[in-house]
C-alpha atoms as one frame of an Amber mdcrd trajectory, in Angstrom:
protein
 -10.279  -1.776  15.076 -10.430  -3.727  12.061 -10.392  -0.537   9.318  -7.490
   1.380  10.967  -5.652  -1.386  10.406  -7.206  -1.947   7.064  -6.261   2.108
   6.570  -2.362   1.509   8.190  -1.840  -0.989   5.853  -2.911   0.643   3.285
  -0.903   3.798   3.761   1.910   1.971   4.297   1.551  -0.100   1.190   0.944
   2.962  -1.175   3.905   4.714   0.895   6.247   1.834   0.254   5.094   1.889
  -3.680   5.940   5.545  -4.015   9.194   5.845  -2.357  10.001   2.620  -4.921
   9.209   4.059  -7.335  10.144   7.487  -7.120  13.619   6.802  -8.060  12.552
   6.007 -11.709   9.845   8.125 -12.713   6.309  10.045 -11.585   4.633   7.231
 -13.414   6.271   4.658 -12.206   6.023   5.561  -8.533   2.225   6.496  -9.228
   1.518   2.806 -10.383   3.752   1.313  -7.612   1.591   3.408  -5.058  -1.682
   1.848  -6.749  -0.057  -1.865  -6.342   1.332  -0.889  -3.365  -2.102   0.479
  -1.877  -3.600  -2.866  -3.275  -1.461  -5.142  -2.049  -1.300  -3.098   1.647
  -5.310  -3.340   1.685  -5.077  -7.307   1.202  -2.708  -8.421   2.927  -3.669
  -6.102   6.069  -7.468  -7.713   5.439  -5.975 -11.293   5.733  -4.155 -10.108
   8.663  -7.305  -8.669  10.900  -9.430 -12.070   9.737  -6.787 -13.800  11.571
């Protein structure tokens, strides 16, 4: 159960990054997606060692 949510979170972090920043550039919403998949993987992590 843990790594779907690990993979949710994830998805939904690099999802959230791209739509951000697709209103600027390609880059921009490519390196968004990478901080965005980062940041989805750690803080969905912290949430399943809850």
């Amino acid at each position: 159960m843990k790594k779907i949510i690990v993979i949710f979170g994830t998805v939904v972090g690099s999802w959230l990054g791209w739509w951000l920043g697709m209103h600027i550039g390609l880059m921009t919403a490519f390196v968004l997606s990478m901080i965005g998949t980062g940041a989805g993987m750690y803080f969905s992590r912290r949430f399943t060692e809850i």
